[in-house]
OpenMM code with the backbone's topology and positions (N, CA, C; nanometers):
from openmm import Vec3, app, unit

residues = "UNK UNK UNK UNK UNK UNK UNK UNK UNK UNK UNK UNK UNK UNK UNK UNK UNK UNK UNK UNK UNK UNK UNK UNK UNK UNK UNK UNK UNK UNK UNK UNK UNK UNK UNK UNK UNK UNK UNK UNK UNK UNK UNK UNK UNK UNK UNK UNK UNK UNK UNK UNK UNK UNK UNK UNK UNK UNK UNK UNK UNK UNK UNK UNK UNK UNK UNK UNK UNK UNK UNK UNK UNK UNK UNK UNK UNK UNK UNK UNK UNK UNK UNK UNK UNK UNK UNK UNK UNK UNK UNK UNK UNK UNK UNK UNK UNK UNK UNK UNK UNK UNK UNK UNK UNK UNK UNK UNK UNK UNK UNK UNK UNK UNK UNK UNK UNK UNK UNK UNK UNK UNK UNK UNK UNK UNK UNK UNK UNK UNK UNK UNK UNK UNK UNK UNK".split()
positions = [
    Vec3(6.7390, 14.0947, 8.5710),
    Vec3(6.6853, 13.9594, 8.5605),
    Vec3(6.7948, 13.8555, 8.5820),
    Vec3(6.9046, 13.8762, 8.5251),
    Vec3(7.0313, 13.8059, 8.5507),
    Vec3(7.0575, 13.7833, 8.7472),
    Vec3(7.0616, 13.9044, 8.7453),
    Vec3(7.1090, 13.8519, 8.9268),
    Vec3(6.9983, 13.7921, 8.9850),
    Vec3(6.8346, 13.8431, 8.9427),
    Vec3(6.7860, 13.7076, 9.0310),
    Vec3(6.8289, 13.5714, 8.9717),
    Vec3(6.8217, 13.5487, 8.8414),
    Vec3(6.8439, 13.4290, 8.8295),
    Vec3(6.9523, 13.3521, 8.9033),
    Vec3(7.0631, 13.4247, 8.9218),
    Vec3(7.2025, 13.4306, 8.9716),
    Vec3(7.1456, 13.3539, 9.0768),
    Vec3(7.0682, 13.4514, 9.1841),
    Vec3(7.0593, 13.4662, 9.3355),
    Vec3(6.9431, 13.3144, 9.3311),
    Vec3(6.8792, 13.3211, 9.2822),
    Vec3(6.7759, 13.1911, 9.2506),
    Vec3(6.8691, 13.0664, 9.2637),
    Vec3(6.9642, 13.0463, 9.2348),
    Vec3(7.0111, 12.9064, 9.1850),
    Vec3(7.1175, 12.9070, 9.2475),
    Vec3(7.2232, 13.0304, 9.2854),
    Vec3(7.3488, 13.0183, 9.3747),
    Vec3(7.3421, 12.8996, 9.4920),
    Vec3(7.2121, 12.9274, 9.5756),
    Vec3(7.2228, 12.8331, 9.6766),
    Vec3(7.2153, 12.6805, 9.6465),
    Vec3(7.1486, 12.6486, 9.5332),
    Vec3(7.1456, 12.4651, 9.5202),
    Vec3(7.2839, 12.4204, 9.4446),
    Vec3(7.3557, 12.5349, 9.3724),
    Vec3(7.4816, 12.4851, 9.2881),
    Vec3(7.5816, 12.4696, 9.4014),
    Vec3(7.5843, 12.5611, 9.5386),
    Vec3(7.6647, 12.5493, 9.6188),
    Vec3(7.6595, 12.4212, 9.7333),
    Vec3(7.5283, 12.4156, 9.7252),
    Vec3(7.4812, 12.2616, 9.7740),
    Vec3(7.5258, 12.1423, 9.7456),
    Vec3(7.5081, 12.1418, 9.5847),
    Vec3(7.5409, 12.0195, 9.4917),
    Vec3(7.7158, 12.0333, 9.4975),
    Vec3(7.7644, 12.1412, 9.4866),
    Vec3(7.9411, 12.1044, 9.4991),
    Vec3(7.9457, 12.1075, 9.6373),
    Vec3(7.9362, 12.0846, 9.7801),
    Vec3(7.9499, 12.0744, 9.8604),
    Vec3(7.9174, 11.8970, 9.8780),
    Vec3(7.8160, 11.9028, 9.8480),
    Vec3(7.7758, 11.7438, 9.8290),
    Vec3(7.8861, 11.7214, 9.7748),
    Vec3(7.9127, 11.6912, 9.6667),
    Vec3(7.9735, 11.6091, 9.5520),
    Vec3(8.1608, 11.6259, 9.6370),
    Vec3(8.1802, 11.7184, 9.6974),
    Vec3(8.2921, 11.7555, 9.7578),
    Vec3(8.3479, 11.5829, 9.8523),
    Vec3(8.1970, 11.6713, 9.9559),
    Vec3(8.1686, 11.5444, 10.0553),
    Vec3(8.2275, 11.3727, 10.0564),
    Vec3(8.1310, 11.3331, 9.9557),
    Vec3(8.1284, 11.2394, 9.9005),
    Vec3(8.2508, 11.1740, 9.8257),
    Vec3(8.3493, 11.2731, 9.7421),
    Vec3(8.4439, 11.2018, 9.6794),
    Vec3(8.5371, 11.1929, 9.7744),
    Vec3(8.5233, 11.2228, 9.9279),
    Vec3(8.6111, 11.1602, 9.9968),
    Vec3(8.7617, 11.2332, 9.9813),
    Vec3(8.7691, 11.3422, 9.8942),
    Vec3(8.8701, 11.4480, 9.8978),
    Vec3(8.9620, 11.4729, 10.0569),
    Vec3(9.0625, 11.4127, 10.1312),
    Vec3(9.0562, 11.4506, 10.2330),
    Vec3(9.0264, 11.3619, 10.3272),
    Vec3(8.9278, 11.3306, 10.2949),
    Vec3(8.8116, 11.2654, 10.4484),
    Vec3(8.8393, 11.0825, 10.4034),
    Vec3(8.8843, 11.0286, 10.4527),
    Vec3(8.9639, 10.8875, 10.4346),
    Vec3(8.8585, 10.8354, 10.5287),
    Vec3(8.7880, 10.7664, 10.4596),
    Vec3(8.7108, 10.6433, 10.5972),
    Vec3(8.8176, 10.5302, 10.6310),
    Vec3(8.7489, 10.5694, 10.7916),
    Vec3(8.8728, 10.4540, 10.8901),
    Vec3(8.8069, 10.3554, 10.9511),
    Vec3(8.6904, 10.3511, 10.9409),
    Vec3(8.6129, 10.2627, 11.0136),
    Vec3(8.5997, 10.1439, 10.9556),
    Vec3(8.5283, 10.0394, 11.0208),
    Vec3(8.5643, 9.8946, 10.9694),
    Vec3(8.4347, 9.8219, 11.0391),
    Vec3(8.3612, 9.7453, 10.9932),
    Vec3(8.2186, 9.6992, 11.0380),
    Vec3(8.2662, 9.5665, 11.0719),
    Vec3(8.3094, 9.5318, 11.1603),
    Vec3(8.2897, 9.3459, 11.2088),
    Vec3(8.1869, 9.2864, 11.2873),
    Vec3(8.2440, 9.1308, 11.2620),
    Vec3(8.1263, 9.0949, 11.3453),
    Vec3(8.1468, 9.1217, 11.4897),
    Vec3(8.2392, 9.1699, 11.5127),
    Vec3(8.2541, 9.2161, 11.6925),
    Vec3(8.2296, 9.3446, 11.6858),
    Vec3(8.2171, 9.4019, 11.6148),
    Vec3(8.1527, 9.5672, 11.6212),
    Vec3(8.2111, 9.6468, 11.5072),
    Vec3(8.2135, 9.7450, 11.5620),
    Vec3(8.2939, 9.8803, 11.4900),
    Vec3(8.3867, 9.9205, 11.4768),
    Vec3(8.4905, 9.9542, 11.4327),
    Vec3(8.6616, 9.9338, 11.4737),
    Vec3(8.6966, 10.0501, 11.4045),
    Vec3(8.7857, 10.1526, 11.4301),
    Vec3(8.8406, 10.2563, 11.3768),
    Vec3(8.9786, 10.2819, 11.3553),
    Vec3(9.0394, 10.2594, 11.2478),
    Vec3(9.2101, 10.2610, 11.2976),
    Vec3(9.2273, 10.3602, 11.3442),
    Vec3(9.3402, 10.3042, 11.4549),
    Vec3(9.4075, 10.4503, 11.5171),
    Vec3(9.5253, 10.4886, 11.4857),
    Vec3(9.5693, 10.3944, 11.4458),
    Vec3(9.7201, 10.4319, 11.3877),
    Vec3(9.7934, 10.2937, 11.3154),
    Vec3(9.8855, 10.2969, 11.2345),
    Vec3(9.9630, 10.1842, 11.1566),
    Vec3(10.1356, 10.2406, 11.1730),
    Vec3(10.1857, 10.1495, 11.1910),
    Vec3(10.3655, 10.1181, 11.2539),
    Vec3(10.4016, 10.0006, 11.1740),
    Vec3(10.5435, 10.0488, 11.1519),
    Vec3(10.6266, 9.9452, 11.1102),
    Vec3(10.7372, 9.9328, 11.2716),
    Vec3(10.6956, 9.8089, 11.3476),
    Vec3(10.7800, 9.8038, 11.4423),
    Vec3(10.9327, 9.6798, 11.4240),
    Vec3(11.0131, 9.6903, 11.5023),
    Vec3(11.1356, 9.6299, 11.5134),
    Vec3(11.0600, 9.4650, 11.5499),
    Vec3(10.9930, 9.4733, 11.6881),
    Vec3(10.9658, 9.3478, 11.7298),
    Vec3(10.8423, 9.3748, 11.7930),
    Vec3(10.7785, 9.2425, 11.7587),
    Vec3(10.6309, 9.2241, 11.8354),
    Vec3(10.6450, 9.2601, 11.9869),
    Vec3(10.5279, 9.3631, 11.9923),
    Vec3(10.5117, 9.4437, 12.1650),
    Vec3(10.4835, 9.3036, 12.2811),
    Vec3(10.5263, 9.2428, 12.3533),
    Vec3(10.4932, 9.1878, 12.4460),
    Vec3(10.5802, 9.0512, 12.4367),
    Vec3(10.6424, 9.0224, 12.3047),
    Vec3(10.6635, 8.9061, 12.2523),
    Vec3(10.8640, 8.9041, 12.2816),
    Vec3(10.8773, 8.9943, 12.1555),
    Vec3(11.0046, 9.0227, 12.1432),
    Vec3(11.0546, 8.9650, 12.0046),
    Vec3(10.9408, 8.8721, 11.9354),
    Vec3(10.9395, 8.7944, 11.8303),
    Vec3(10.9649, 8.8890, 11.7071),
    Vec3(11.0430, 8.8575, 11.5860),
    Vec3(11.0931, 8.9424, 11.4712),
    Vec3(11.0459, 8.8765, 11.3955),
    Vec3(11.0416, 9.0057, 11.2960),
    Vec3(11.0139, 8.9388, 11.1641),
    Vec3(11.1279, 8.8499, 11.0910),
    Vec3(11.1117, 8.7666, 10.9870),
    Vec3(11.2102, 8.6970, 10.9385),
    Vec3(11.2757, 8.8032, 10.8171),
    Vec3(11.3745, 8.7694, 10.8273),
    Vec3(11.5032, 8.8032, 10.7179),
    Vec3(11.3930, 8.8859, 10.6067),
    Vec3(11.4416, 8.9797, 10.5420),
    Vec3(11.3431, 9.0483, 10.4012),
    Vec3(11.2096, 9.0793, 10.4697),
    Vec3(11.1122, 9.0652, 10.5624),
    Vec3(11.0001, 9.0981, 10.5962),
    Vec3(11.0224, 9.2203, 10.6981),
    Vec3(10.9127, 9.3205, 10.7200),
    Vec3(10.8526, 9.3571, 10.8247),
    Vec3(10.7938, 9.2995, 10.8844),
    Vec3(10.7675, 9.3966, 11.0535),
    Vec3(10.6219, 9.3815, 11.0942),
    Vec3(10.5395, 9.5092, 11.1002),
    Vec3(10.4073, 9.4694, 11.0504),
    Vec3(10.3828, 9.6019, 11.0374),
    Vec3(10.2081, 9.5846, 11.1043),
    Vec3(10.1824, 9.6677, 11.2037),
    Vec3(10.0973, 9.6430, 11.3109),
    Vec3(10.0087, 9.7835, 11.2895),
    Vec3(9.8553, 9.7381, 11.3011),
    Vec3(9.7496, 9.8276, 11.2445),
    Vec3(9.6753, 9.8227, 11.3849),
    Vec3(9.6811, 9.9262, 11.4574),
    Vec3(9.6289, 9.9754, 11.5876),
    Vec3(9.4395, 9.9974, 11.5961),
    Vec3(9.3911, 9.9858, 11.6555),
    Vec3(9.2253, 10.0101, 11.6472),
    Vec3(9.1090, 10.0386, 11.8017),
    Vec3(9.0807, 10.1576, 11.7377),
    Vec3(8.9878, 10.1780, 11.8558),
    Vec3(8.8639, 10.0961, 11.8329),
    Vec3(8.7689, 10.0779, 11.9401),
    Vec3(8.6647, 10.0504, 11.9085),
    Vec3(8.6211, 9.9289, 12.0575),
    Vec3(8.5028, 9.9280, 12.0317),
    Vec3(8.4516, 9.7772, 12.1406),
    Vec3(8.4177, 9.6778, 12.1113),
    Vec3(8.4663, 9.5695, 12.1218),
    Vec3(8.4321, 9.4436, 12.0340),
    Vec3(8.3332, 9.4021, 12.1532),
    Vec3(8.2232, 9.3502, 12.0714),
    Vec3(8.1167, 9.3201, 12.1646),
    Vec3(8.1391, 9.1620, 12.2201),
    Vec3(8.2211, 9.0718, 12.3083),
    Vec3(8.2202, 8.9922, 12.3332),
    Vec3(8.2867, 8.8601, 12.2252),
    Vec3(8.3215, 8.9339, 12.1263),
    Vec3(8.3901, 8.8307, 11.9883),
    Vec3(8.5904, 8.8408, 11.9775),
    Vec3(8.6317, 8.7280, 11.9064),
    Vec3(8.7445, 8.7156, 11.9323),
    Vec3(8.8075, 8.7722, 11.7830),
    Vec3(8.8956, 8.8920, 11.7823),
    Vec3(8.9657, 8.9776, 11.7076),
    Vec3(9.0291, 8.8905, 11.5570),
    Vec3(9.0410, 8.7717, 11.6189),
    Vec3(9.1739, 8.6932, 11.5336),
    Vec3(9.0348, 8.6283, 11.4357),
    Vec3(8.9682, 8.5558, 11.5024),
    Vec3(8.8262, 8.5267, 11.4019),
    Vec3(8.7797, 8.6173, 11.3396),
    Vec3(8.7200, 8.7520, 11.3984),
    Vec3(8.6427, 8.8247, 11.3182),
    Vec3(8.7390, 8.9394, 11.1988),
    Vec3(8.8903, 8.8785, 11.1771),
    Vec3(8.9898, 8.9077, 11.1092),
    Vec3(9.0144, 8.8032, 11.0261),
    Vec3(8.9372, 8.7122, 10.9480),
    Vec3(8.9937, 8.6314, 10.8762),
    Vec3(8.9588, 8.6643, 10.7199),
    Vec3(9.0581, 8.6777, 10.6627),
    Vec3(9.0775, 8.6950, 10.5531),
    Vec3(9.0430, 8.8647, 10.5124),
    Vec3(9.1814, 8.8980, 10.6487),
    Vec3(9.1994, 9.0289, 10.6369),
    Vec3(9.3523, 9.0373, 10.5826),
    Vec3(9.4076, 9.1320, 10.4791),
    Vec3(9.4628, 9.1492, 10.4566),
    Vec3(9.5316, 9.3078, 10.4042),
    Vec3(9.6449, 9.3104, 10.3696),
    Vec3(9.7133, 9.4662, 10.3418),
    Vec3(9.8318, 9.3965, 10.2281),
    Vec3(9.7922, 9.5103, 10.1214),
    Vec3(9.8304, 9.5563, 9.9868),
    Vec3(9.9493, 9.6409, 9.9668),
    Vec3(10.0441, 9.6085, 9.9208),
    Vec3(10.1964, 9.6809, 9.9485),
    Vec3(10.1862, 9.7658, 9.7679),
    Vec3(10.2914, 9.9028, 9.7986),
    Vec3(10.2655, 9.9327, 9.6672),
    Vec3(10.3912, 9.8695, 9.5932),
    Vec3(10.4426, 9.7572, 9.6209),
    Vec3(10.5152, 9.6747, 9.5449),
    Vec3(10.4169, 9.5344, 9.5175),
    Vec3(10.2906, 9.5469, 9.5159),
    Vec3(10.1714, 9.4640, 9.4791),
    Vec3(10.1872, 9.3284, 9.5497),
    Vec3(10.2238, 9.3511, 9.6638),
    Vec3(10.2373, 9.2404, 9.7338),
    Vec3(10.1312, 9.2135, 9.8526),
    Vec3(10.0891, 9.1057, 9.8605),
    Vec3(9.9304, 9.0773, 9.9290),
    Vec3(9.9817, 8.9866, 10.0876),
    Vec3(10.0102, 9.0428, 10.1884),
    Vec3(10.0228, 8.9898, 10.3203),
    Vec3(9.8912, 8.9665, 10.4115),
    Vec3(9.8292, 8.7960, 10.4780),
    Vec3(9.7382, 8.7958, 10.5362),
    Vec3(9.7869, 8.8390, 10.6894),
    Vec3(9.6885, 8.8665, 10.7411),
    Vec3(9.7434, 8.8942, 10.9069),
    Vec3(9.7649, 8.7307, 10.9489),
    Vec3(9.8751, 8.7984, 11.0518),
    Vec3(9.9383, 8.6554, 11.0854),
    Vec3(9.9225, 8.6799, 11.2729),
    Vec3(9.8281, 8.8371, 11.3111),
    Vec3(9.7711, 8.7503, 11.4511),
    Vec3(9.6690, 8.8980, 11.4341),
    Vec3(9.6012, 8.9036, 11.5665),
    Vec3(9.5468, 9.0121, 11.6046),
    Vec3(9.4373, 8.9161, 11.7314),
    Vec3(9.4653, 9.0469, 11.8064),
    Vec3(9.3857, 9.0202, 11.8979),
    Vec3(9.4134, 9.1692, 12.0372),
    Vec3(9.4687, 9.1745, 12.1516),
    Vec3(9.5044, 9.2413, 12.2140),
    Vec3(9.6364, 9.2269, 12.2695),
    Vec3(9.6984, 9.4010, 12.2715),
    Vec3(9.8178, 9.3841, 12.2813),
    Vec3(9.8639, 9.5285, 12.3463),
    Vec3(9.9245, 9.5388, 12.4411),
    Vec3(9.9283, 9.6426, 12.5293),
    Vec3(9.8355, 9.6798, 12.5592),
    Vec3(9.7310, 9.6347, 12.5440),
    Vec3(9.5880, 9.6545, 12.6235),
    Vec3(9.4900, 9.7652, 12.5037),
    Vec3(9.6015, 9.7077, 12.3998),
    Vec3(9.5122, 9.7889, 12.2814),
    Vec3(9.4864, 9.6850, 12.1820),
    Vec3(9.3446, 9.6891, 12.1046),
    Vec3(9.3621, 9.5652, 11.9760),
    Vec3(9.4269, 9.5892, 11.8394),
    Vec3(9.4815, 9.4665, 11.8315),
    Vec3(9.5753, 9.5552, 11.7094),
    Vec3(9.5575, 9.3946, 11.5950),
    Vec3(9.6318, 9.4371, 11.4576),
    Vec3(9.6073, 9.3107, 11.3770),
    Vec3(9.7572, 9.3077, 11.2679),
    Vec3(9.8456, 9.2262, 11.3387),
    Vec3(9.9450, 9.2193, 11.2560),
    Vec3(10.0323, 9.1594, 11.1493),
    Vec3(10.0448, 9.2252, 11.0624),
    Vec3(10.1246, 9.1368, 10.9231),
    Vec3(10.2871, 9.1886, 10.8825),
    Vec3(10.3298, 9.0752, 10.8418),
    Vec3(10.4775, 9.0805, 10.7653),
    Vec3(10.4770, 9.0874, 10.6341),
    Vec3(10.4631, 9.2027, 10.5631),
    Vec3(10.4605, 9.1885, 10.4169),
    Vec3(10.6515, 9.2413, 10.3983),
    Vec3(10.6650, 9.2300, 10.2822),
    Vec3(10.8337, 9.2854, 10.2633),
    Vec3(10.8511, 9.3938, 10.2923),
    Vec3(11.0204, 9.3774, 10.3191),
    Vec3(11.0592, 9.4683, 10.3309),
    Vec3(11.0690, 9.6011, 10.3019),
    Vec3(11.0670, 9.5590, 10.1537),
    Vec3(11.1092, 9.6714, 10.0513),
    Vec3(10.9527, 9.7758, 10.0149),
    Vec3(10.8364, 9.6896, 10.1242),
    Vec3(10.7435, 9.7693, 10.1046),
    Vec3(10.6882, 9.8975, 10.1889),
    Vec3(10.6561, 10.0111, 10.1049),
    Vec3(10.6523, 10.1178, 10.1938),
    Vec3(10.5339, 10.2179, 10.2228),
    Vec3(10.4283, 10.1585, 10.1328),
    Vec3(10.3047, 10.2168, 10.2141),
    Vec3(10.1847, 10.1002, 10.1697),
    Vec3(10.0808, 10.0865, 10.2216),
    Vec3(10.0190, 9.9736, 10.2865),
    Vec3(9.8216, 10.0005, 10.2335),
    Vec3(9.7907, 9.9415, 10.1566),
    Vec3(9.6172, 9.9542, 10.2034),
    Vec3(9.5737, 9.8481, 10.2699),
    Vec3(9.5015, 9.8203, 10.3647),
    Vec3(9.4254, 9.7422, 10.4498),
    Vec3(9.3044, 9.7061, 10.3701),
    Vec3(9.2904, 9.5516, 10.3908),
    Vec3(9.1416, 9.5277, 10.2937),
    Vec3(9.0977, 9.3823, 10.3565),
    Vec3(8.9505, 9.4581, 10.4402),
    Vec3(8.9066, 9.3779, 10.5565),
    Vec3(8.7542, 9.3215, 10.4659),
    Vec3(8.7237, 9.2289, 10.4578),
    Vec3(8.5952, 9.1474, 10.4108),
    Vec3(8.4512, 9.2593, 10.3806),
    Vec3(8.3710, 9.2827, 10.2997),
    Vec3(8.2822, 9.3751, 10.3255),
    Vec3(8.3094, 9.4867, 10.3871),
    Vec3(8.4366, 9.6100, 10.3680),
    Vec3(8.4653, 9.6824, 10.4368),
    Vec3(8.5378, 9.7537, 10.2766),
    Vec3(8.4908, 9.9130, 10.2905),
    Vec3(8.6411, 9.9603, 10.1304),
    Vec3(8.7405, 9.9310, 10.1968),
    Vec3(8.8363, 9.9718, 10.1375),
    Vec3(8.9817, 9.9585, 10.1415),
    Vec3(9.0258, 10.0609, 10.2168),
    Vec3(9.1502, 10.0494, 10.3036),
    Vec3(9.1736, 10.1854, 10.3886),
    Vec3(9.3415, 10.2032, 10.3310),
    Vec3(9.3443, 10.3153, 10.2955),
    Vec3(9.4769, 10.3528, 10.3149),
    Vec3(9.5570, 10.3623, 10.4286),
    Vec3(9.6431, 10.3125, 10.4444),
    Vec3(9.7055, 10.2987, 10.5682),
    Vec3(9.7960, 10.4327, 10.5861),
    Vec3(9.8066, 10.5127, 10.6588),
    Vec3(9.9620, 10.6319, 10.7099),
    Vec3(10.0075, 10.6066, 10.8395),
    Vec3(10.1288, 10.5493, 10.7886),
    Vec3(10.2052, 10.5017, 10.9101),
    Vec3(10.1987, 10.6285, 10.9859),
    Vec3(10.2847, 10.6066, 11.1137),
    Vec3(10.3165, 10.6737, 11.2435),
    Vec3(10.4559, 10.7130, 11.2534),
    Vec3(10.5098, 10.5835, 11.2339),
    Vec3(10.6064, 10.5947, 11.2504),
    Vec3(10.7528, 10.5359, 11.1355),
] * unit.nanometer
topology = app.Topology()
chain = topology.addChain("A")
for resn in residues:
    res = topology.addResidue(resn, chain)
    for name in ("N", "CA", "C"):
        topology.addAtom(name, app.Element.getBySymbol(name[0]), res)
């Protein structure tokens, strides 16, 4: 009587921890980002020397630190549908983006938070929070 019961219920307990697995996001980091220009997926986050196209530096004590993104913006402009986007340093320091739009023919959205900061969450309007893992 035991093993049917066993065999009875094995399959929905393995269900329910598979679910519950799922869900707490163990692993599985959502990257996606809902704007009003569409859908956006990071592709990658860098701490670079100097702005790609520019040559422009960050000032004295700051980075730059540039958040890469796939996706198709449906006809809307990157830098608008980025306002009052920002990234969270784990020295609790709050940097707004200071451009985004396209850049090597990729869209990207970039901020100078400090120096001394070394890993990053992204936190875009109606969107969770993304942990950022640099590249480089």
């Amino acid at each position: 009587m035991n093993n049917q019961l066993s065999e009875k219920w094995m399959t929905p307990i393995i269900v329910i921890m598979v679910f519950v697995f799922s869900v707490s996001g163990c692993g599985n980091q959502v990257s996606s980002i809902e704007t009003s220009i569409g859908t956006l997926t990071v592709a990658e986050a860098e701490i670079v020397e100097t702005l790609p196209g520019s040559g422009e530096r960050a000032m004295p004590g700051y980075q730059i630190l540039l958040v890469w993104f796939e996706g198709d913006i449906e006809g809307g402009d990157l830098f608008e549908a980025s306002e009052g986007v920002y990234v969270t340093g784990d020295d609790k320091s709050q940097t707004d983006r200071f451009m985004a739009g396209t850049v090597q023919q990729r869209l990207c959205v970039g901020f100078t938070p400090p120096s001394t900061t070394k890993t990053f969450t992204l936190s875009w309007p109606d969107n969770p929070p993304i942990k950022l893992v640099l590249t480089k």
